[in-house]
Each structure stands twice: as C-alpha cells, then as structure tokens.
N, C-alpha and C positions, 0 to 999 in steps of 0.2 A: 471246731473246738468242742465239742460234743462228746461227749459218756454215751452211747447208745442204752444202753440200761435203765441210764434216767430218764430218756426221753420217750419210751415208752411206755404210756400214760393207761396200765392197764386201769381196766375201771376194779376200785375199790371200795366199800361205802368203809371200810375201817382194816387195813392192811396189817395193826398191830400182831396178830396172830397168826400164825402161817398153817394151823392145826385146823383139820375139817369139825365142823362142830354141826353136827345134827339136829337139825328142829322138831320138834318134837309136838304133837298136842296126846293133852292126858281130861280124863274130866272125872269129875268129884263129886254125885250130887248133880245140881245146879249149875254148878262152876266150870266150866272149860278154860284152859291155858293151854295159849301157843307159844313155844319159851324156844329161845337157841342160846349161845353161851353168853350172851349178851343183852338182850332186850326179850321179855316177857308180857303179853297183854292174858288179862284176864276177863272172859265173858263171862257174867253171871246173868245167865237166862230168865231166872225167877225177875230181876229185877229188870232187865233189858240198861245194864249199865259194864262199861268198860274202865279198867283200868291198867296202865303201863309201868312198869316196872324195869330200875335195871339192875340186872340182874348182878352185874361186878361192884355193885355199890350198895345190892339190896336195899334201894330205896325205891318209893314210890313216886314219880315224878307227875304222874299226870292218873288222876281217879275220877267216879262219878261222870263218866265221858257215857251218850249215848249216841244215836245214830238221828237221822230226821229226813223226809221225804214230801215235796208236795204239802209243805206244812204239819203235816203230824210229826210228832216226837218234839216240837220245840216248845212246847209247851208244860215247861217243866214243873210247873204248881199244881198241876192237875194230882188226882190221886187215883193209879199209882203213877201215872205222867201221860205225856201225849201220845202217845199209843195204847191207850186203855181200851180193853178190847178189842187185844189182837192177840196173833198167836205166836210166839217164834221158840224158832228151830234152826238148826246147826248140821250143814257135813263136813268133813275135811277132805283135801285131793291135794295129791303132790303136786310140785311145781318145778318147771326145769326150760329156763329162756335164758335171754341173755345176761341176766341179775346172777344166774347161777340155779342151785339147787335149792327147795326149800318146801315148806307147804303150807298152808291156807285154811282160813275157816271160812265157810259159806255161812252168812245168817240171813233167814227169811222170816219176813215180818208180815204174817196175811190177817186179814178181818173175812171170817165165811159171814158174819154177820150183817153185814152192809153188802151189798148188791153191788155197789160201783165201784170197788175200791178195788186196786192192783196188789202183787206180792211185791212188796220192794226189798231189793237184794242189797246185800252190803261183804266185799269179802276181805280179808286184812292177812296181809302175805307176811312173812320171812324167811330169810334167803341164808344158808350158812354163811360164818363170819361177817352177818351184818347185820349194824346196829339200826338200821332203819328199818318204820314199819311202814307198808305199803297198802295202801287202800283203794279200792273200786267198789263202784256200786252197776245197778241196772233195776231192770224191773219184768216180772213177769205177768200176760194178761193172761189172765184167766178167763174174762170176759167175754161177751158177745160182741165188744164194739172196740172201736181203736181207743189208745188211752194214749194222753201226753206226758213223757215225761218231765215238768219244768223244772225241779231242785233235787236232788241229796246231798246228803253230809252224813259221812261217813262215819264225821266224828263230830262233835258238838257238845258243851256244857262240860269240856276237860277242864278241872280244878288243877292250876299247876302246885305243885310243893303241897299239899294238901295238910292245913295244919300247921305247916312252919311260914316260918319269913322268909324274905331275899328281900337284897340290898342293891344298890348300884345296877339297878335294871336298867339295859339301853335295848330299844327296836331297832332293826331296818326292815323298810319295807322293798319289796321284790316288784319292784315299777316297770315298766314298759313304756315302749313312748316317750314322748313329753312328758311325762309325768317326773315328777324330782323327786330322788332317791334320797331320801333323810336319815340319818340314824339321830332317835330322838329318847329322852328320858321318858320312864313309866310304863303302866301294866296294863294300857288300853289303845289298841289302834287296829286299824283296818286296811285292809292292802289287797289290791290283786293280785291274782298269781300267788302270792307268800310272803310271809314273815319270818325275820330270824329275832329271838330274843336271846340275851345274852343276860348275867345275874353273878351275885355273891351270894351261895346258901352256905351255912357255917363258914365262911371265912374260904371256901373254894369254889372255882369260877365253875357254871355249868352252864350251856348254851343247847338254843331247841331250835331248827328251821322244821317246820311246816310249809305244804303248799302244794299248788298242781304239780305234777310232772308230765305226761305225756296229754294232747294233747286232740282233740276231732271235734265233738259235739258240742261243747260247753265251754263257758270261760270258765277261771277257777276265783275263787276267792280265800282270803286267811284273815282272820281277826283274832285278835286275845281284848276281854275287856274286863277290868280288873280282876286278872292273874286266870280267864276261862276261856279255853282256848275253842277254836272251832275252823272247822275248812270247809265249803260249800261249792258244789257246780251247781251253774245257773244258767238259761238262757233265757231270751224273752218268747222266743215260738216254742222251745221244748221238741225232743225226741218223739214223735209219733210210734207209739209200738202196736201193729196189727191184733187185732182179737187172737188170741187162742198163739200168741209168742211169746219166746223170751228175749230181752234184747240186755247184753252185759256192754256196757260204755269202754270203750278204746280212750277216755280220758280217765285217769289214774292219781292219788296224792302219795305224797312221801310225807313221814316226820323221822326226824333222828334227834335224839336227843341224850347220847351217850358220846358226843365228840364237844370236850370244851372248848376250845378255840375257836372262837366265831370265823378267822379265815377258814380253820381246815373244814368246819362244818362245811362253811358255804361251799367250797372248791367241791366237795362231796357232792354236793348236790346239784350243782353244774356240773359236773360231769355225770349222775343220774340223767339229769333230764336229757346231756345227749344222749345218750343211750336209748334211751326210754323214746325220745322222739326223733331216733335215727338221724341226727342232726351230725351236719357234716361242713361246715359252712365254707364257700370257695375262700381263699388266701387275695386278698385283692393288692396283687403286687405291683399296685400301677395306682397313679392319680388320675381322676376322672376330671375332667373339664366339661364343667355345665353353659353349654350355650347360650342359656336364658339370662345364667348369674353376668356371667363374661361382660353380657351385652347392658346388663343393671349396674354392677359396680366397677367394671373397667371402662366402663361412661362409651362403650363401644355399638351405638345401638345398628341395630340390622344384620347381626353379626349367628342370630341362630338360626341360619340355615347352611343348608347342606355345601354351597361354595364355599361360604365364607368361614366354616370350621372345618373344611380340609387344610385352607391358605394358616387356622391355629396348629395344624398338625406340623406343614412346612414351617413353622415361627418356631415350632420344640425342637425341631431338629436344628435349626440355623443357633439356637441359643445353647445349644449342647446336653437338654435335659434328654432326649434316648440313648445317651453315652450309657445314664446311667437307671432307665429302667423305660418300659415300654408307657405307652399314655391311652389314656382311653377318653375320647372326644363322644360328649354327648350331646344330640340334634335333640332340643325339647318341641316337638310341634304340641304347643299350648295353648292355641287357640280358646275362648270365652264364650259364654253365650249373649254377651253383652248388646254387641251387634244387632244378630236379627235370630240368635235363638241356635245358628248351624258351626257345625265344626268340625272336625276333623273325626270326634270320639264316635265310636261303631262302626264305625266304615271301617276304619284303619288299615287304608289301602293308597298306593303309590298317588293315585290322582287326587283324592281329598288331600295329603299331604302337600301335593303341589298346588295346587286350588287356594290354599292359605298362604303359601310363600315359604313353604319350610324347604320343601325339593325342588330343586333352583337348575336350571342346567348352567353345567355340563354332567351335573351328576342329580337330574330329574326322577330317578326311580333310588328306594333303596340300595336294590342290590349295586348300583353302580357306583353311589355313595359310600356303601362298605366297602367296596373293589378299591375307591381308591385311598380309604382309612388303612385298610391290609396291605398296599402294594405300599404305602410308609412306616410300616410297624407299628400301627395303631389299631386300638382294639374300638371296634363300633358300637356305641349305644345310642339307646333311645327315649321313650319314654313314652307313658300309656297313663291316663285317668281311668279311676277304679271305677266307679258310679256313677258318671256325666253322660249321658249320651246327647249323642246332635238332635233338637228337634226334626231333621228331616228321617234321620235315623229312628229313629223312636214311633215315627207316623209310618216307615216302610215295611218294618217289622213289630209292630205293636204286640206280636208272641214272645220277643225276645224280651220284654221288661215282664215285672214285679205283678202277678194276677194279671198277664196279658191286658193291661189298663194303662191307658194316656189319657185319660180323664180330668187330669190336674197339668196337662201341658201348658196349658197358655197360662197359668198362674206364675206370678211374679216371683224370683227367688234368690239368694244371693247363688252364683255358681258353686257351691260347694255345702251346697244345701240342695240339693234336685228333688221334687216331689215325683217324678217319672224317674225309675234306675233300671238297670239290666239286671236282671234273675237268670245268674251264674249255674242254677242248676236245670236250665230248661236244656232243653236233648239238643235241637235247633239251633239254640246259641252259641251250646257248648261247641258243639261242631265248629260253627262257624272261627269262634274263640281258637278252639285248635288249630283250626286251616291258617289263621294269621298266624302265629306263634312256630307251627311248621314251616310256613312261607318265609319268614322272616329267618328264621335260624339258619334256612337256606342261603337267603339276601347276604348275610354272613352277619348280622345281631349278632352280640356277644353279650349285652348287657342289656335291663331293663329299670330304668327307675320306674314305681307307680306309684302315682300322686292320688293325694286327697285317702286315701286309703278308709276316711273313717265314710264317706259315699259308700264302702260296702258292704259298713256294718250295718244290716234292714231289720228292726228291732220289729215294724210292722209285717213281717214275714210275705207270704203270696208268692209262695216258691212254687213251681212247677212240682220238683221232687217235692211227696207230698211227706216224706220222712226226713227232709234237711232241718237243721238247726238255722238261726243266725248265726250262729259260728260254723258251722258245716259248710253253709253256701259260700261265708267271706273268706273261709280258707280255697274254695272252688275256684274263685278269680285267679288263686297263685299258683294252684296246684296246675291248673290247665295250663298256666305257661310256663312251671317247668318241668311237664312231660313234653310240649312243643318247642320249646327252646334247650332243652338237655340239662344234663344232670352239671355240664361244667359251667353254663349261663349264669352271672350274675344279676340277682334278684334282687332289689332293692324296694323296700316298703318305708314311704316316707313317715315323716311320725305319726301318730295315734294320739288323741286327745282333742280334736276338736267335735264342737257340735254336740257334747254332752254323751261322745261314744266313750267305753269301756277303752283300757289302755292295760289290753293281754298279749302274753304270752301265747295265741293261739296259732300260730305261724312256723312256731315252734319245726326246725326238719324241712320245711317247704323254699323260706327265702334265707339270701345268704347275710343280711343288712336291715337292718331295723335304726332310723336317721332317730334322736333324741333332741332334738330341738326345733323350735319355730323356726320361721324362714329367719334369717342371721347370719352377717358373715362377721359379726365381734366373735371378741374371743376376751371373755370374762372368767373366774372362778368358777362358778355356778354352771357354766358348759363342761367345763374337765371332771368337775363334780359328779354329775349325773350319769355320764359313762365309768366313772372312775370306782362311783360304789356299786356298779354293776359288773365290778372284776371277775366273777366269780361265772357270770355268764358271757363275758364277752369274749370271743374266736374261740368257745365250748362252745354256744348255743347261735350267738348272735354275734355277729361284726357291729358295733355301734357307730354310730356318727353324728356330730354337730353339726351339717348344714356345709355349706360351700365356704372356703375360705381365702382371703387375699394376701398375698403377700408380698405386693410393690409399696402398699402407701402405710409400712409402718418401721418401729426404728432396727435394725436389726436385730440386737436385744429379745424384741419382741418377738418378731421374725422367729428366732432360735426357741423361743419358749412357746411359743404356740405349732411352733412343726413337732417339739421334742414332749411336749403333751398331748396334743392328738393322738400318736404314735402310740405314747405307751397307754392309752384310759380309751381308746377307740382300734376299731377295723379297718380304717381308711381314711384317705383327704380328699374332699372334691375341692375342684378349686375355679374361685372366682375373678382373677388374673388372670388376664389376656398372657399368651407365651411370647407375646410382641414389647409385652413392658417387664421378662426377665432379663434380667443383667446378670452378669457374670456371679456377684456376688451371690443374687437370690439363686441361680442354678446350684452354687456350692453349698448352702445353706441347705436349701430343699431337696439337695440329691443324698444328702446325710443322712435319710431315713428309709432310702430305697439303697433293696431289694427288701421287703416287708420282711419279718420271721416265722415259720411257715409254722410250730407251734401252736396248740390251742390251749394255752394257759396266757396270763395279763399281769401286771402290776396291781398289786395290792396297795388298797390305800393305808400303810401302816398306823396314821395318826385318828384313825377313823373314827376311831372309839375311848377318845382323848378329849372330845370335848371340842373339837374347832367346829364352826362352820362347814364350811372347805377344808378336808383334808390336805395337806402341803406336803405328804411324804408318801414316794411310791418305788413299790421295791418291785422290779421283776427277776425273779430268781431264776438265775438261770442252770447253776446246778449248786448244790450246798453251799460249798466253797465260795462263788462266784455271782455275787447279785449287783445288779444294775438301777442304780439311785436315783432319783428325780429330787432333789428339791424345789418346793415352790413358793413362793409368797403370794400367796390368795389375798393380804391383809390391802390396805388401800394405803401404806407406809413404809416405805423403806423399813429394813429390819432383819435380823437372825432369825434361819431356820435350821434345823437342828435334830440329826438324829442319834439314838445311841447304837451301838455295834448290837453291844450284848442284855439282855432284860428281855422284860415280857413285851409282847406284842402287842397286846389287847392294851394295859394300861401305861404302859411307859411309850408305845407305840415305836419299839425298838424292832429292832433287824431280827434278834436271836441267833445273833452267832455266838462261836466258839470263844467265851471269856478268857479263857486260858493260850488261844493262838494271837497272833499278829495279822494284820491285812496291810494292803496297798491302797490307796484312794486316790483315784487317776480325774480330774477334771476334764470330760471330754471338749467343752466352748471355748475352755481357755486350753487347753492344751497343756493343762500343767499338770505336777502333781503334789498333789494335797499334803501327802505323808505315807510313814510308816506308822500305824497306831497300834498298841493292844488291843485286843477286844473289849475291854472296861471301856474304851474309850468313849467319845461322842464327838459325832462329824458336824461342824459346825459351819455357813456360808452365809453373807450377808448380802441381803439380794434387793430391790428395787422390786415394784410391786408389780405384779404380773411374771417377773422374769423366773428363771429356774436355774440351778446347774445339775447338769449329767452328770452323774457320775461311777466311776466302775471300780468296784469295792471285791478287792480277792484275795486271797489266804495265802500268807506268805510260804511257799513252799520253799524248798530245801536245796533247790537246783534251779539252774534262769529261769525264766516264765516270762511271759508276757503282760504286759499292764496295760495296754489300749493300745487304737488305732487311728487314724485320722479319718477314716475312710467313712466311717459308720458311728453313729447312734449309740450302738451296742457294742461298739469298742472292739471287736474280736467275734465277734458271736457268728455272724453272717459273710465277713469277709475274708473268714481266717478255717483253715479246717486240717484236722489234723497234725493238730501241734506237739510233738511230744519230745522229752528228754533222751538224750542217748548217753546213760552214765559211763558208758566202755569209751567211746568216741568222744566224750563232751563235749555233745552237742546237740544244738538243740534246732527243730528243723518244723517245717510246715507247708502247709499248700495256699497261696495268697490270688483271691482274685483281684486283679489289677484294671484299673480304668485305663485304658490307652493317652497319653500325653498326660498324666496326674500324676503326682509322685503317692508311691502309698508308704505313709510311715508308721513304722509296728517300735510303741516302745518297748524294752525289754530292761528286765531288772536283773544283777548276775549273781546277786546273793552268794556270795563271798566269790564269782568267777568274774574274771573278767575276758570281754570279748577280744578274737584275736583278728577273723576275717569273718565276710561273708560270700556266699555264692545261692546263684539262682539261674533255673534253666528257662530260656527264652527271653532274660531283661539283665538291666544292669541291677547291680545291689552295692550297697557302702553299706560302712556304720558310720554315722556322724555323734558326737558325743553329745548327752539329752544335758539342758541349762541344770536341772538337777544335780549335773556333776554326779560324783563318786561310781558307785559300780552299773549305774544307767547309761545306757546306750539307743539310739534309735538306727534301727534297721531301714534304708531307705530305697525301694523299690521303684524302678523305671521299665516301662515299654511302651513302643508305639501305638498300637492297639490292644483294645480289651482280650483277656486271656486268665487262665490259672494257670500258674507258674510254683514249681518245688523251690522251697528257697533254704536254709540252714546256714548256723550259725557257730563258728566255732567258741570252745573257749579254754581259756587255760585252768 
C-alpha cells in the first residue's frame, strides 16, 4: 500500500524550491561572501571572523564565529585573537558530489614566523538549494618533520541571535551509545557528535543542528555555551601528516539553521549523514537469539553451544515462529580471562572454539554448525571481542598488539579493561583478521555481534600505521570484517560508554547496529527513550537496540507494549527466551512485528519537546494521509495519553494533519475502532503504566479503504500491497500476503458503499460484518500455506 513517489527518499537538505539557485562567492575589500538563495556566510580576512546569515529572512543568526587548531585561535581575549601573527588567505573551487553542485572557500591560516607551526586549512561548502553549511578542515606541512594533527574547529566562538533575545530554548543532544539522549532547557551544553537547539526569536520558532557528518579520523564534538556555539574534531593520537604534505580530513561538519522544525531539521540531517557516510544499514528482518542471554534469563544454563542452539532453531519451528519470519540463532563463545588468562579471543579458529565448550559435536567446526542453521531457515551468528586477546595469543604474536609490547601481561585487570590489546592497524594482523572474517563468511556467518567495543578505543596509541588515528584504527576492527564477511553481513557494535571511552558516531557506514543500553533485559521508559530520540538516525544511519529481551515471564500487556515499542524507536529484537517456553499466545504476539519495514525513516517522538521526561507519543508516518500512533505511558500511574490530530508539533506535540479533513482511528491490540474524528480532534486512551496502544490513524477518503489488519503492527503497510479503488467496477481490490492456517482479517470502511461479495485467487474469502456495525465490514482471508493471493471487493 505504498505511493512509490513518496517512498523515495531523495536526499534533500530543504526540498521547498524546485528552482536551481547558484552559489555564488563575491569579495569586497576584506570581506568574502559565499551566499546561494538561502544561507550566506561572511569571511572577513582582516579580522579572521565568520558570520552566517539567512538569506530569506535576512537575519543574522550566527556572527563573531572563528576557526581554531591545535589550540590557536581559541583564545579569544588575546588582541587581535589567537591567531595573532598569522597570515590568512582565501581560494575558491567548485564543487560537484553527491550533496549536488556548489562551491567552497579554502582558508589558510600560516605563521612564516615561528619555525614549527603548520598551515591549518579550514574550507566551508554550499550546495544549490541548500540551506546547510558544510565544513572541513586539514592541515598542510610545510615543514622538515612530521607534524600531528590533534584538533580543529571549523567553527568556534558563533554568537547565536547576536544582540537579540530568544525564549523557550530546548537542546538535544546527538548521543551514541549508552549514552541518554535528553532534550533539556537552556543555552549551554555539550554533546558528541551534535546538537540540535530549537528557540522563540520574536514570537517565531527557529531551530539550528550542528555537528560531525562524515566520518574516518576524529571523533566529532558540538557545544553551545550561553548562546556560543562551536564544533571541534579531536583525537587523542592525532593525524600524523608527513613533512613537505598536505593532508585534507575525510571527516566533515554540517550546520543548517534555516529549517524550523526541529523534526524536519533533524530528519535532514540524518539523511545527510547517510549520504555523507555511505551508510546503508542491512533491514534486520528476523530476531536474533543470543545464546548467552537464553542461557542467563531462560534459567537454561549450558545451552550456548553449538548443539544445544540448533535443538532452539528446531523449538522455533515446532512453536510456529518461521511461519512467520526466518531467526537468527547466535553461538556467543565468551570465554574470560578469569581462569588462567587463555581463551578463545585471537585465535578465532574451530579448535579454540571447541577447546572451551562452544563447538560441540555433531556440529564441532563452524562451517558444520552453520550447515545445519541453513539446512532449518536459520540465519548463523556469532560473536567476536574487540580488545581482549588470549594471554597465549598475545605471547605468540606479540607484533600483533599495541607498540608490539606484553609488557603489562601478567598485570591484574578486570576483563574489559585489558592493558595488552590488538593494533587493528598492524599489516600482520590485519591479514590474519581478514583470513578469519573470509573463513567464516565461507563457514556461512551471516551475523556478527562485537562486544566490549570500547577495548578498541586506544587513546594511548602504538599503532603500527604510523598515520592511524584512535578513531581510524577502532573503525579498522569493523571495517576489516565487513570487507571479509560482505557487504550483506550483519554488524553489530554493542554499546559505547564504558571505561571512560567517547560515545561517537565514528562507525558511521561500516556496522549495521549500534545496541544503546547496558546489559538488560527490563523494559523501562528510559530504554524506548534513548532510541526513540535518536529517530532521526535510526535505519538512516544506525539500527538501534536495547539489549536482549524476554518474553515468557511478563503479563501480555506488557508483552504487547514492549515488542510494539522496540519496533517503532529501535532496528531490531534480540531475544532472551528460550523458543522452548513460546506458547501459542507469545508466537501470535511476537509474529505481529515481522516482516520488519524495509524503509529508512522511524517514529518520531511527537511529545518531545513538551516537556515530559519520556516522550509517550510516536508517530511513523507513513505517507501524509496515513500515520501509525504509538501511545505510551512512560509515567509509573495508570492515566490518559493523549494526542491532538491537527496543531503544531513542536509545542502542542500534535500529528499535523489536515484540520479541515476527517480520519479513522483503528486500535490495533484491541482490535477495535476508536472513531470517526475531525482533524480538531484529539485521540485520547487510557493506559496502565508501561502499556501502549497502536494505532492506525488515516484520512477519510471518499470511496472504501482500508483501516487495519490483524496481521501486523502496521496495520496494512507490509502485509497488504496494492490497494486500490475501481470507481467504474466498485471495487476495491489488493494483494494480501497470507500466513498459512491464520485467518488474515483486513477491516474495511465503505463510506457511504456497502459491501456485496468477496473473491480471492488461491484462498477462501468472506465478509463477516465488523462489531462497529454500520458501513464496516471485515474481509476475511484463508489458506493452507503461506502465499500472496489477489483478493477484491465488491460494492454497491
């Protein structure tokens, strides 16, 4: 049931104009301006200070902004600032990638006076019809000797509103990781990755995201600290750039600050960043079962190895969950160094794996244990430690770790803290790294979780590559396995945040899953939260997920609300339920959100910017007309949640629909329906705490339609294709995939028709009349086996 028009997600950073608008740079004097029909920056050379301007508003939004490197330039009391006693200079060069057409100022900032100092580059793009400006730096040695590059900022000491007020300032910050996504009051805060502020300047709303975009060498950072904005890359080892090179950074910033609407900003700039970092992320249409969790909270221990999770693959089948989507069983060999220091990690070969008890015969080797995952419909994973290596490992190849040094092996340490790691960029290693990752995709791998992830963030450096970053080497660990495991392999990087590492964005393009919580299989507010205000990047950039989840030992309720939140605020479900303790009921429950939506757009959290804690209202829209409602009660009290149709977003935390149409509002849990409303309207349900209702909210058209499905989630979206009216014939007709022995029931509304028969090729069909009464009817679909079948409706 798809528009193809709509779903084609060209990239836009502001679609309002469909007129080519030429960027232009002019210079005056002192003065350089790069302007296109939208956003204007201003260099003035004499002073080495930037200002932005937009240009449809001719206002000045952001002024007094300079550049900084390596510590110079942030020292803005100096006279005439931190760069005193330098020289800069300016070229321009067109520009033509995947952003579009546009062009660029080069600024170079050199001292001949000091003997050791580099040119640091800084360059600031715009693209026709867009309102974002785009920044990069680098650095050139002039030098006799190698130089590091550790910082720049492109932009730094931006005064926003310069001179005026704003009112009703709220941030979010652009997290990663564990890290928790807040939108909070005021004009000072600090974020990796990026910041979005949103504001009242005269009585109208204007919103700014800053932050990284693409994405190799450096983490990114974003701060505003009362009302002065700045964006920095940083590493802790820094770029090495050779004497007598120039070296321009493959990581990159965005700001746009001409889109008020804090979603549409956001959604702009998640779809930036994939662009920007070729990000593609796989559709994970399947639940993974983690052998480790299975065996922790299905109280099943002994249970993650390679026997005893094929015998979960036959328990999915016998309970009927591959009716309705394929499973992917994961063997964690997670061996400690607890023991005596050895384990599985470095070697990462059949016998170590068997040596600890994970490959078991009859299925003793990988490839025999994925043979017989595939010969059931089951997709094989596995699981790899980033940083741990095995002390025997570590004393066999001592080139393969961090400055070729075990020096600190026999040193006591919690396991996820290792003083001895692997140096991802040694030649030696990397080989070796590919040979497994090739081996394995052979074995028939399909899947990899990496754990501890923040083991390979090495802030003390001793990289082989004598030009890696710590971000360059920790993207190395994932790049190397997914050139050896393929481009269709799913990647998974567990959270970020322990051990005092950064929680970036740097991954960006390489994995397809970035997990956001500690280990946890609860299901609180504060879990749906944290993916949930990450809408904006989530299946654009990243599949998010909360940790492994159960679903035997809670009330169904809950059940319903925690598969039906995951779903829309996350990329996936791992899950910690044995397939031995599904019962009918949790099969029908948990198959309600397979087949995934193969889309890279998410649920907004509409109430975002309202003032809750936990947002409770999430809308995925799926085309104008037709958006998909989540209510929730995040509160710890029974209670009304509450959307309006039509109103502002930002502060009423409404839909925005058509005030002047009617909609349908179809309860998907309960299977009823809500009403016929106005757009003035507001949808109102009273919910127990944690619970939610689905709901599917669409524009009353003029002719029958559809109003949900029992089948799915998403009411029509994935199960239904094809739908359309025949006003000559009346009638109204579609393509339905059908579960074999399930009845699939499609309500329909007749809007002043009423239905007469139905027909369907390869099942039976009826119409049974819907409790609603009046011109509602439910269409109901039988066959033996799974299939898509033509189905149509007449009506008088």
């Amino acid at each position: 049931m798809k528009t193809i028009g709509y779903l084609i997600l060209a990239f836009a950073l502001n679609c309002a104009s469909s007129l080519i608008a030429a960027v232009d740079v002019q210079q005056t004097g002192n003065v350089v301006v790069l302007a296109n029909e939208k956003v204007s920056l201003k260099l003035d050379l004499e002073r080495r200070r930037l200002a932005i301007t937009d240009v449809v508003t001719k206002e000045v939004v952001l002024e007094n902004a300079s550049m900084a490197a390596d510590g110079w330039g942030r020292d803005r009391k100096a006279k005439p600032d931190g760069w005193k006693g330098w020289e800069i200079g300016y070229t321009q060069e067109s520009v033509a990638d995947a952003f579009g057409k546009g062009r660029r100022v080069v600024v170079t900032l050199s001292n001949s006076k000091r003997p050791v100092t580099a040119n640091y580059l800084f360059r600031y793009t715009l693209y026709e019809n867009s309102g974002a400006v785009f920044m990069g730096f680098g650095l050139k040695n002039t030098r006799d000797f190698g130089i590091r590059l550790m910082e720049s900022a492109p932009m730094v000491g931006a005064t926003l509103f310069p001179g005026k007020s704003v009112e009703q300032v709220l941030t979010l910050n652009g997290s990663a990781g564990a890290e928790a996504a807040k939108v909070q009051p005021g004009t000072s805060r600090e974020s990796p990755n990026s910041l979005m502020l949103t504001c009242l300047k005269d009585g109208q709303r204007r919103t700014l995201v800053w932050g990284g975009l693409a994405n190799q060498d450096f983490g990114k950072w974003a701060a505003v600290r009362d009302g002065v904005l700045e964006v920095t890359a940083k590493d802790p080892v820094g770029r090495l750039v050779d004497a007598g090179q120039t070296y321009w950074a493959e990581d990159t910033f965005y700001l746009d600050m001409t889109s008020p609407d804090p979603f549409v900003a956001l959604e702009q700039y998640g779809r930036a960043m994939r662009l920007a970092n070729h990000a593609n992320p796989n559709v994970y249409d399947f639940p993974v079962l983690c052998g480790w969790s299975v065996g922790a909270m299905s109280h099943l221990p002994g249970i993650n190895n390679s026997q005893k999770l094929v015998g979960e693959l036959e328990a999915a089948r016998k309970a009927g969950v591959t009716k309705y989507t394929k499973v992917g069983i994961r063997l964690e060999p997670d061996t400690y160094c607890y023991r005596d220091g050895n384990t599985e990690q470095g070697w990462w070969d059949d016998a170590h794996w068997a040596q600890y008890g994970h490959l078991v015969p009859p299925y003793e080797t990988f490839a025999k244990w994925c043979a017989a995952i595939r010969e059931r419909d089951g997709i094989p994973y596995t699981y790899f430690q980033v940083g741990m290596p095995s002390d025997d490992y570590a004393r066999a190849f001592p080139g393969h770790m961090l400055s070729n040094d075990i020096s600190r092996l026999q040193m006591t340490h919690s396991h996820h803290q290792p003083l001895v790691s692997y140096d991802y960029t040694d030649p030696d290693f990397q080989k070796h790294t590919l040979e497994v990752w090739t081996r394995l995709r052979k074995d028939g791998i399909r899947g990899i979780k990496f754990d501890y992830p923040e083991t390979g963030w090495r802030p003390e450096g001793g990289f082989e590559n004598r030009h890696a970053t710590t971000a360059s080497a920790y993207r190395e660990a994932f790049r190397l396995c997914r050139e050896g495991l393929g481009v269709d392999a799913f990647i998974d990087e567990r959270n970020l945040g322990e051990s005092g590492r950064p929680c970036l964005d740097v991954t960006a393009g390489i994995v397809d899953t970035q997990r956001n919580w500690m280990d946890s299989n609860e299901f609180v507010p504060a879990m749906i939260s944290i993916g949930g205000l990450r809408w904006y990047k989530n299946r654009t950039v990243f599949n998010y997920f909360p940790d492994t989840k159960t679903v035997h030992d809670c009330s169904k309720e809950i059940r319903q609300s925690m598969l039906t939140m995951v779903f829309l605020t996350s990329g996936r479900i791992d899950l910690a339920t044995s397939f031995t303790l599904f019962t009918p009921e949790i099969v029908h429950d948990f198959s309600r959100i397979y087949p995934a939506y193969r889309e890279p757009f998410t649920a907004r959290p509409l109430d975002a910017f309202t003032g809750v804690t936990d947002p409770q209202v999430y809308d995925l829209e799926l085309t104008p007309d037709w958006h998909q409602v989540a209510l929730f009660n995040t509160s710890a009290k029974p209670g009304p949640v509450a959307v309006a149709l039509s109103g502002d977003r930002v502060t009423a935390g409404a839909i925005g629909l058509d005030s002047t149409a009617s909609y349908y509002v179809y309860d998907f849990w309960s299977d009823a329906l809500v009403g016929k409303f106005p757009g003035t309207a507001r949808i109102e349900k009273n919910l127990e705490p944690s619970h939610c209702a689905m709901l599917s909210i669409r524009k009353v058209q003029s002719n029958p339609q559809v109003l949900s499905t029992n089948r799915h989630v998403l009411q029509g979206w994935v199960d239904l294709a094809d739908v359309r009216w025949d006003a000559a014939g009346k009638k109204l007709s579609g393509v339905a995939k059908v579960i074999g022995g399930e009845p699939l029931r499609i309500v329909l509304a007749g809007n002043g028709h009423k239905s007469i028969r139905a027909k369907a090729d390869d099942a039976v069909a009826r119409l049974e009349p819907h409790p609603a009464g009046g011109e509602f009817t439910t269409l109901v679909l039988e066959r033996k086996d799974n299939g898509a079948i033509n189905w149509s409706v007449e009506f008088d």
